[in-house]
C-alpha positions in Angstrom: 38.6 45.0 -21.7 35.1 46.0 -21.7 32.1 45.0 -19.3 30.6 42.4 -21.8 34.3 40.7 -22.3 34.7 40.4 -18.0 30.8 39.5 -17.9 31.2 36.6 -20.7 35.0 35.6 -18.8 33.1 35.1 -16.1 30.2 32.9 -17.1 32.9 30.6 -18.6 34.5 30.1 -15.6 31.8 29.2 -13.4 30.1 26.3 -16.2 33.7 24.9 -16.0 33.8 24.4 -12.3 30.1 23.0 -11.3 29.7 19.5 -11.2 33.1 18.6 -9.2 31.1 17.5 -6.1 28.8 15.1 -7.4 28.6 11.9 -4.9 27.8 8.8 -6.2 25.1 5.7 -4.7 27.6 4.9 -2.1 28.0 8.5 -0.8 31.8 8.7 -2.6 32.6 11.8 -4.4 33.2 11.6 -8.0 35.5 13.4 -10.1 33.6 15.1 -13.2 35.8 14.3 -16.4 37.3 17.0 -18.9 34.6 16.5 -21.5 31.6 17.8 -19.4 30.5 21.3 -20.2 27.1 23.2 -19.5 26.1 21.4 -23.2 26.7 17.9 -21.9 24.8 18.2 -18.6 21.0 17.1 -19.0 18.4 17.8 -16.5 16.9 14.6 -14.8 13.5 13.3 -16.5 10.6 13.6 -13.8 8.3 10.3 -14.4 5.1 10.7 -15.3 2.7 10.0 -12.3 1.6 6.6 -13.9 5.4 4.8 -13.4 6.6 7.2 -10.1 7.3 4.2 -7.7 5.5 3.4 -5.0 6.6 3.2 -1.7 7.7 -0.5 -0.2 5.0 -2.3 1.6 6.1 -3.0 5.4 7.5 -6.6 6.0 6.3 -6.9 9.6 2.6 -8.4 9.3 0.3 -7.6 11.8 -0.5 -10.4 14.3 -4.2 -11.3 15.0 -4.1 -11.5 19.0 -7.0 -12.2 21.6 -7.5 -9.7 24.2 -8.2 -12.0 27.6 -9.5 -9.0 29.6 -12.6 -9.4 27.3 -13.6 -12.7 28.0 -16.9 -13.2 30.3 -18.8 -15.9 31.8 -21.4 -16.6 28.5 -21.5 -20.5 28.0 -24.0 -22.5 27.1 -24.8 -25.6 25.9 -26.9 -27.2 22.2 -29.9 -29.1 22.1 -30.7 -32.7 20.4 -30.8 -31.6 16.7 -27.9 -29.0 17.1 -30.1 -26.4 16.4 -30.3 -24.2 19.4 -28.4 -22.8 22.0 -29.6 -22.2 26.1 -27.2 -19.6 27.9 -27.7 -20.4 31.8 -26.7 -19.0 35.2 -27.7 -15.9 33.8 -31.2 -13.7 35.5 -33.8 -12.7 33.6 -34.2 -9.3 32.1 -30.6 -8.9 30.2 -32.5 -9.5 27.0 -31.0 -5.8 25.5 -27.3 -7.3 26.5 -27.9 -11.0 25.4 -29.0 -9.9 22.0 -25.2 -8.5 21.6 -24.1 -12.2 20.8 -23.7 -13.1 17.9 -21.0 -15.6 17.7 -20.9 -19.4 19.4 -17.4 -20.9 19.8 -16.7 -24.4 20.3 -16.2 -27.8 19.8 -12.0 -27.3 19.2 -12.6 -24.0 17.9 -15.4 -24.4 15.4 -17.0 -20.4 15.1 -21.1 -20.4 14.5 -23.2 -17.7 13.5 -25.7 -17.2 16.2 -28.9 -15.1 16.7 -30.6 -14.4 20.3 -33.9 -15.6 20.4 -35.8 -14.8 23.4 -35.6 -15.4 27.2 -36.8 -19.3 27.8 -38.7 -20.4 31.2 -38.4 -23.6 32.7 -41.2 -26.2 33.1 -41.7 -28.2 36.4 -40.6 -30.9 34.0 -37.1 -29.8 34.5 -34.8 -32.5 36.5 -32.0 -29.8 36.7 -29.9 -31.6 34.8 -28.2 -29.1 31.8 -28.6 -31.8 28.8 -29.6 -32.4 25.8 -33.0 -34.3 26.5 -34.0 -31.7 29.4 -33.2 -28.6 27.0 -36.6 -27.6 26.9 -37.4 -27.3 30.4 -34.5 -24.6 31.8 -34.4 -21.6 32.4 -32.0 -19.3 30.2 -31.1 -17.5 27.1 -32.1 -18.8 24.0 -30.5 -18.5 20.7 -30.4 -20.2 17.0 -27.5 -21.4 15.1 -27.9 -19.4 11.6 -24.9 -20.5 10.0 -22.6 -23.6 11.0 -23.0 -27.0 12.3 -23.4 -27.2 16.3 -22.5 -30.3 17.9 -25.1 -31.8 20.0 -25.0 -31.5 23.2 -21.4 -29.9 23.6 -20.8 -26.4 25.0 -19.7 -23.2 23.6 -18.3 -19.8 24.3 -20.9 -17.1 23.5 -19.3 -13.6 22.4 -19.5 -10.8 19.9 -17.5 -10.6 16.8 -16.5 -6.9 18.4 -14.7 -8.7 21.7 -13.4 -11.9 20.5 -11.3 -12.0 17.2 -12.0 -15.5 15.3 -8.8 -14.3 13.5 -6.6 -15.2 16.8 -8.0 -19.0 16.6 -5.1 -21.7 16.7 -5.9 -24.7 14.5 -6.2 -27.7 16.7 -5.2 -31.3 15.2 -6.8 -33.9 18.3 -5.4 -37.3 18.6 -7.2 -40.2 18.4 -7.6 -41.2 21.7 -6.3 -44.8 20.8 -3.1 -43.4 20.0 -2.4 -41.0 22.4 -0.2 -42.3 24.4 1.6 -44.7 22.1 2.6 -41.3 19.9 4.2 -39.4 22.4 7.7 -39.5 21.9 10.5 -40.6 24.5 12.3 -37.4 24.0 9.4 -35.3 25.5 8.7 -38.1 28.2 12.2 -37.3 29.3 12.5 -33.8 29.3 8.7 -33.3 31.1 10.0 -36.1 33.8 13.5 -34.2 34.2 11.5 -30.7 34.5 9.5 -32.3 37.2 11.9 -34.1 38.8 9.2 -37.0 39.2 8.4 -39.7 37.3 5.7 -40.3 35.0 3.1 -42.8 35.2 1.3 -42.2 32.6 1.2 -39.4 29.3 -0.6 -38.8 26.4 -0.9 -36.3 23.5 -4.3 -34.3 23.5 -3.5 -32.3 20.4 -1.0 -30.6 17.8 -1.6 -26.8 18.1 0.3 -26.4 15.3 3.4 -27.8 13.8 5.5 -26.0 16.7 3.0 -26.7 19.5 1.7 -30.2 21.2 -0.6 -30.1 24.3 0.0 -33.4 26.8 -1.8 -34.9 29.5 0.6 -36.0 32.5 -0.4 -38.1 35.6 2.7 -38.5 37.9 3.4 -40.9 40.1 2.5 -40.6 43.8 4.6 -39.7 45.9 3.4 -40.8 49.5 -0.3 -38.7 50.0 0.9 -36.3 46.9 -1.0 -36.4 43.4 -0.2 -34.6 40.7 -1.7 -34.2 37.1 -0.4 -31.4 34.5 -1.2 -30.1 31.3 1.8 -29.7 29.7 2.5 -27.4 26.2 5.3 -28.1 24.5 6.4 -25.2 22.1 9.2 -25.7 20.3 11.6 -25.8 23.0 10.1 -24.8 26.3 7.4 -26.6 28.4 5.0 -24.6 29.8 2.5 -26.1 32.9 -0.4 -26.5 34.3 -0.3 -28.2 37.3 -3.2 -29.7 39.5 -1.5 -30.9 42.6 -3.7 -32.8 45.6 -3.0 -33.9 48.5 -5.3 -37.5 49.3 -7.2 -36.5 52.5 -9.0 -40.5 53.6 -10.6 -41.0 50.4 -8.8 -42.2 47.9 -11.4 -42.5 45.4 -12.4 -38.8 44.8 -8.6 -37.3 44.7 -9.6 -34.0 42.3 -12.8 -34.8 41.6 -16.1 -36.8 43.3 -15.1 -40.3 41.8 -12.2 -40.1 40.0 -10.8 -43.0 41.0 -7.7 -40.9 42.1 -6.5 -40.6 38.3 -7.1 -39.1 34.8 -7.6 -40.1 31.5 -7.7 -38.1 28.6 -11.4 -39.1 27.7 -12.1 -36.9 30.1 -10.7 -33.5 28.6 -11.6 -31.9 24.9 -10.4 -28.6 23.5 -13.3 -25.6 23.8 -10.8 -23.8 21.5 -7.4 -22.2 21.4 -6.3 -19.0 20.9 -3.3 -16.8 20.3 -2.5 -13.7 22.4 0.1 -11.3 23.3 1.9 -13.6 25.8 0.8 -16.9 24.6 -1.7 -19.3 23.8 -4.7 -19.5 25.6 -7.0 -22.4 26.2 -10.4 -23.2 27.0 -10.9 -26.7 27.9 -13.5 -28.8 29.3 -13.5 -31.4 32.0 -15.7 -34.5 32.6 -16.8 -35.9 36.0 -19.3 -38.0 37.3 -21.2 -35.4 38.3 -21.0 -32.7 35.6 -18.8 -30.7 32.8 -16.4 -27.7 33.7 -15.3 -25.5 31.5 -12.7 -22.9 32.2 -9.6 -20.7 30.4 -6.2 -21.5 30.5 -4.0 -18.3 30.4 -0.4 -18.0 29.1 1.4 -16.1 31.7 5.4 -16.2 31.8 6.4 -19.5 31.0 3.2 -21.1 32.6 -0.2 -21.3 32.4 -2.5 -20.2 34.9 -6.6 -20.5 35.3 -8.7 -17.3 34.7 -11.6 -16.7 36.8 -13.9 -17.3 34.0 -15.5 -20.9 34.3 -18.8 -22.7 33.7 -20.4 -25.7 35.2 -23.2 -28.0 33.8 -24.6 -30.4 36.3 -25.2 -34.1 33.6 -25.1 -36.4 37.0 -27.1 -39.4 35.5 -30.3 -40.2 36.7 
């Protein structure tokens, strides 16, 4: 046999044995049939760039979160017409890092575009009372709503869109305070009495923070010189508290604050704005008293919630 004979044997006999090996979707091997040959086998068509698939998009959504390490004390509070807004218990001379605000946030979360003005003085007109009708003569930071609707009077959270993400905001659904207590449901009475271990002398619902999460007002009953009041979240599931335990020390008519009366009602609190982040909600609240307004942030923290250092008080004693 000559060299071309062996070298054309040869050929034949290796197209006859490729393609034994091929493994199917599922990683099984399948068995090539008699029929294939080298003239049966076809390359694989390469797709023209226009139909080459593109790659899957990533289920897991990014979560918009709020970053409580950059919170700081910037409150302030609108004038009659809603127009304005005085920053106080600030010095003068920050006018190069006052002019960094640019976003008011408020009034159960409501966000306003916000421009710094200019550094107000007071008058001798002032009576030192942070209101509405003595705006004009304090001291502080001044700045005008550009965009958005402030309410009157109310306070608000200053910040910049770079340190506070509006995107983290929780919707917040108040109650009518007519119905707050007749809507809370005997189920949750139970369960917040049972976590206690105390009975309840009086609840209300402040506001839905979404379909999963309703915010309470508790006042428990006394137990001898003890007081206790709570916020309470309930999310899905699990409680988590705020507790404000006194202890009634001769007067029985300022318990937590100068002339309480030794109880609270849920007049007295509104919603500064909600907000989601890494560990939980967080709150800012206000609180009215006889004297004044406080305003301070309520931080997620385990499976309760605990007060930042951040607060803000306006002194609205009537004259």
């Amino acid at each position: 046999m000559n060299k071309v004979m062996v070298s054309f044997f040869i050929v034949l006999m290796l197209v006859g044995c490729s393609g034994n090996n091929s493994l199917t979707s599922n990683g099984d091997h399948l068995e090539s049939t008699p029929e294939q040959s080298a003239e049966t086998v076809l390359p694989s068509p390469t797709l023209p760039p226009s139909v080459e698939p593109s790659p899957t998009p990533s289920l897991q959504q990014t979560e918009a979160y709020l970053d409580p390490e950059k919170l700081k004390v910037n409150f302030g509070f609108v004038d009659a017409e809603g127009r304005n807004i005085l920053v106080t218990g600030h010095e003068k001379g920050l006018d190069q890092e006052m002019a960094q605000f640019n976003e008011a946030i408020g009034d159960q979360g409501k966000v306003l575009k916000i421009k710094f003005k200019k550094w107000q003085d007071g008058t001798s007109d002032s009576n030192g009372r942070e209101v509405a009708h003595n705006f004009v003569n304090l001291a502080g930071y001044l700045y005008t709503v550009e965009e958005g609707s402030a309410t009157p009077d109310a306070t608000y959270y200053l910040t910049d869109r770079a340190n506070f993400n509006a995107d983290s905001l929780i919707p917040i659904e108040p109650v009518e305070l007519e119905q707050s207590a007749a809507i809370v449901e005997e189920s949750a009475r139970q369960r917040i009495a049972a976590s206690k271990n105390r009975e309840i002398q009086q609840i209300w619902k402040l506001a839905d923070l979404s379909k999963d999460r309703q915010l309470y007002l508790v006042q428990f009953v006394r137990l001898d010189q003890d007081m206790l009041f709570s916020f309470v979240m309930e999310d899905k599931d699990v409680l988590n508290f705020m507790d404000y335990p006194a202890v009634i020390q001769g007067d029985e008519y300022s318990v937590w604050r100068v002339d309480d009366g030794g109880e609270v009602r849920p007049e007295m609190f509104s919603i500064l704005f909600a907000a989601e982040t890494s560990e939980g909600p967080l709150l800012g609240m206000n609180w009215w008293g006889a004297e004044g307004i406080n305003t301070f942030f309520l931080n997620k923290v385990g499976d309760s919630f605990k007060e930042m250092d951040i607060q803000y008080g306006r002194y609205t004693s009537p004259l």
